[in-house]
C-alpha positions in Angstrom: 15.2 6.4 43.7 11.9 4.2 43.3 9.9 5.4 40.6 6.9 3.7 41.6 7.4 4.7 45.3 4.1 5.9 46.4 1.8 4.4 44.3 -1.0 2.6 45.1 -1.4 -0.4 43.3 -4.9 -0.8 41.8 -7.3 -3.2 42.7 -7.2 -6.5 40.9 -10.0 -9.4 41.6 -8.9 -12.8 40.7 -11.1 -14.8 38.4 -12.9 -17.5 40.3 -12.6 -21.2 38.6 -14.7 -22.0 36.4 -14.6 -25.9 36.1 -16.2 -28.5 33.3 -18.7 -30.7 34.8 -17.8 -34.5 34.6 -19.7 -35.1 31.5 -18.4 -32.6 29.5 -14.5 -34.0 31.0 -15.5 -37.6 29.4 -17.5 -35.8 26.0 -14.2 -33.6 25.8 -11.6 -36.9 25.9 -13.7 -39.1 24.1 -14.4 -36.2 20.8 -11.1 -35.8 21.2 -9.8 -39.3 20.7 -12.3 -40.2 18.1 -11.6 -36.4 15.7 -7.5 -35.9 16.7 -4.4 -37.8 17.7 -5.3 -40.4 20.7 -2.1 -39.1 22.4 -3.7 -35.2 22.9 -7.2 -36.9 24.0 -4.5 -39.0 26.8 -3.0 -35.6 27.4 -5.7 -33.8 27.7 -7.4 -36.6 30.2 -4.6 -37.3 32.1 -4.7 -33.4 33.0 -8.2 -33.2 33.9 -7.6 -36.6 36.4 -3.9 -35.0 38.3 -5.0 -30.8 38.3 -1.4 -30.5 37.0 -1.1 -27.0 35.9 -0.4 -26.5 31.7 3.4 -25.4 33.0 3.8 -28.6 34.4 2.4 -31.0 32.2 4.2 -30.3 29.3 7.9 -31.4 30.7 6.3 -34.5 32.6 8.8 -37.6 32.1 8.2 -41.2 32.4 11.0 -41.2 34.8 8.8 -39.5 37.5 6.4 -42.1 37.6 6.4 -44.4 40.4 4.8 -47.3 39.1 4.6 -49.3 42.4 3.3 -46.8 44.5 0.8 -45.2 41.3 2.6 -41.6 41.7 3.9 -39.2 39.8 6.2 -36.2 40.7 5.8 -32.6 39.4 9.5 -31.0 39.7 9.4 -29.3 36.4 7.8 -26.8 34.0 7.8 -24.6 30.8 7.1 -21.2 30.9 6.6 -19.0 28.2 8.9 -21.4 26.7 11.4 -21.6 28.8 12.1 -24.8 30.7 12.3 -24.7 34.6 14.2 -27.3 36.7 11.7 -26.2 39.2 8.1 -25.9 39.5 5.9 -22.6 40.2 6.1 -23.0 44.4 10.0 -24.2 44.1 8.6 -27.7 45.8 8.5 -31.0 44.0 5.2 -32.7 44.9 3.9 -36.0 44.5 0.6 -36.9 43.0 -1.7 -39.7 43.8 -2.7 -41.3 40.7 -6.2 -43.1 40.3 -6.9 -45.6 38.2 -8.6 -43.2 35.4 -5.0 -41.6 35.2 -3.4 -44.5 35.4 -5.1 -45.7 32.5 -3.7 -42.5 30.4 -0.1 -43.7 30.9 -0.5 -47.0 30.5 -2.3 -46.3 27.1 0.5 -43.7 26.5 3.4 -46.2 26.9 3.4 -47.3 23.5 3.9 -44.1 22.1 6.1 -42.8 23.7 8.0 -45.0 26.5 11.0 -45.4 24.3 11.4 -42.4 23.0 15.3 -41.2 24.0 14.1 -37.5 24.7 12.1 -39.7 28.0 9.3 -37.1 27.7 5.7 -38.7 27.9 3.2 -36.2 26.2 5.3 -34.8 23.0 3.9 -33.2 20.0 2.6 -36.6 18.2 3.3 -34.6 15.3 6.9 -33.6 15.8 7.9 -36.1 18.6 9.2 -33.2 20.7 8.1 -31.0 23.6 5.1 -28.6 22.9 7.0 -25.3 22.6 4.1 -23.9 24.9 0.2 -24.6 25.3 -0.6 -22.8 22.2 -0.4 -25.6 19.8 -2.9 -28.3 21.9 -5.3 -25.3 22.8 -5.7 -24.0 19.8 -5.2 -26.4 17.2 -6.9 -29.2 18.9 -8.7 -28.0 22.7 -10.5 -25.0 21.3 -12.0 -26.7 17.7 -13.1 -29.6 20.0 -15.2 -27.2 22.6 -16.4 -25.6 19.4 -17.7 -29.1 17.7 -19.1 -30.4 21.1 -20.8 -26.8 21.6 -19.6 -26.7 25.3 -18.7 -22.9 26.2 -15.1 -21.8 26.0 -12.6 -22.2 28.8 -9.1 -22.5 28.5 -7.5 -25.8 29.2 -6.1 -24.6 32.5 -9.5 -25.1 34.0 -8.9 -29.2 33.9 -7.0 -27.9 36.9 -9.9 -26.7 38.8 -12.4 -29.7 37.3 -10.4 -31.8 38.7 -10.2 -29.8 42.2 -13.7 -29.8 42.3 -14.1 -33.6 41.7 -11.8 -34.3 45.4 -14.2 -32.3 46.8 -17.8 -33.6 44.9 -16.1 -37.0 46.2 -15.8 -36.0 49.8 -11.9 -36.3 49.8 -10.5 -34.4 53.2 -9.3 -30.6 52.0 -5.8 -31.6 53.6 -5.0 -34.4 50.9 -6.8 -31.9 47.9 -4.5 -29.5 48.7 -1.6 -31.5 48.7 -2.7 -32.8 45.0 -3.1 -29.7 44.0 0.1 -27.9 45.0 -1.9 -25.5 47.5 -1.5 -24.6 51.5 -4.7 -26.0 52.9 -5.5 -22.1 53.7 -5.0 -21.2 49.7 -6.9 -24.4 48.4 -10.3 -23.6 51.4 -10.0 -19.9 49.8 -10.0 -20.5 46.1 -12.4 -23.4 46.1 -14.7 -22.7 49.2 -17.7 -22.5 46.8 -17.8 -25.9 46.1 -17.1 -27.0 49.6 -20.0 -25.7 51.0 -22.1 -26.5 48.1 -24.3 -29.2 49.4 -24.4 -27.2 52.8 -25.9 -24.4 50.7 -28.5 -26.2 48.8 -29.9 -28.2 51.7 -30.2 -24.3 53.6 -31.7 -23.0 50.1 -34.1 -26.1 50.5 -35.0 -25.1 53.8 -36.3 -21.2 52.3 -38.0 -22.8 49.3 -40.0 -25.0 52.0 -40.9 -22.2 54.3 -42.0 -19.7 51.0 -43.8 -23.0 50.1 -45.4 -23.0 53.4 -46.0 -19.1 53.2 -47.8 -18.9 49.7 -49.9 -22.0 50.8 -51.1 -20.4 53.6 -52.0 -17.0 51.8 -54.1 -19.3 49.5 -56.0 -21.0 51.9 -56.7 -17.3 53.9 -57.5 -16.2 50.9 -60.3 -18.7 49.9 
């Protein structure tokens, strides 16, 4: 028998993204790079230009990258510790890499290319994988927030910063969505917000124009 059989389960509402704007991504990189090692500011950049989730950034080889044709591919990740051969949707994906990310690995090369372990953001302390994300968010992500006094989010939200910068861009939501790992349906649903954006401020422009219009004309009845 099901013990749970018959139970509803209880409502649960999904927190919506909450992304860092552009200038805190560069203040975040560059405080990083100047305070800490140069290879978490490269990790921590090259996140916040690919939307890679935390599980898949750790494992990410320099055997993945496609040099020639400036891609990467995500087919691993480390969850609660644990290494997967496979990623969270079970599908290896390729990512386009621009040229800020393609900065990061070039920059990251000397570091670690050579390494035997092939693994292109280790610990720069130990030279091996991060464990899990605890280490880089809390020794280095969360006293960096704290120095540049930009509010708290965990470093999974390079994810969605990055998401909304295809979009601020004007990048089709077939290819975000591709980037990102997502159907198109699941990548309209979670980031819809900042799809319509401009939409909605040029119709919130339109009511500030008409009260405008309204409050004018109460003044000049009124005199």
């Amino acid at each position: 028998a099901n013990p749970i059989e018959g139970l509803e389960s209880s409502p649960h509402q999904r927190p919506e993204p909450d992304p860092f704007t552009v200038e805190e991504a560069e203040s975040i990189i560059k405080d990083l790079r100047d305070r800490a090692d140069p290879q978490v500011a490269r990790y921590f950049g090259f996140k916040f230009f690919t939307g890679l989730r935390t599980s898949e950034s750790l494992p990410l080889r320099w055997d993945s990258v496609d040099w020639r044709r400036s891609t990467i591919a995500v087919s691993e990740a480390v969850v609660l510790g644990l290494h997967k051969a496979n990623t969270k949707t079970n599908v290896v994906r390729q990512i386009e890499l621009n040229s800020r990310a393609l900065a990061f690995l070039r920059e990251q090369k000397a570091s670690t290319f050579l390494l035997a372990h092939g693994l292109i953001f280790p610990d720069p302390k130990t030279g091996e994988r991060w464990v899990d994300d605890w280490t880089p968010r809390e020794m280095y992500w969360r006293p960096c927030l704290k120095r540049l006094g930009i509010r708290y989010r965990s470093p999974y939200q390079t994810r969605h910063t990055y998401a909304t910068m295809l979009l601020m861009a004007g990048v089709t939501p077939a290819f975000a969505a591709r980037q990102m790992g997502h159907s198109v349906e699941t990548f309209l649903r979670k980031y819809a917000r900042w799809i319509d954006s401009g939409e909605n401020q040029r119709e919130v422009g339109k009511l500030e124009q008409f009260l405008d219009g309204g409050a004018m004309g109460k003044r000049e009845t009124a005199g």
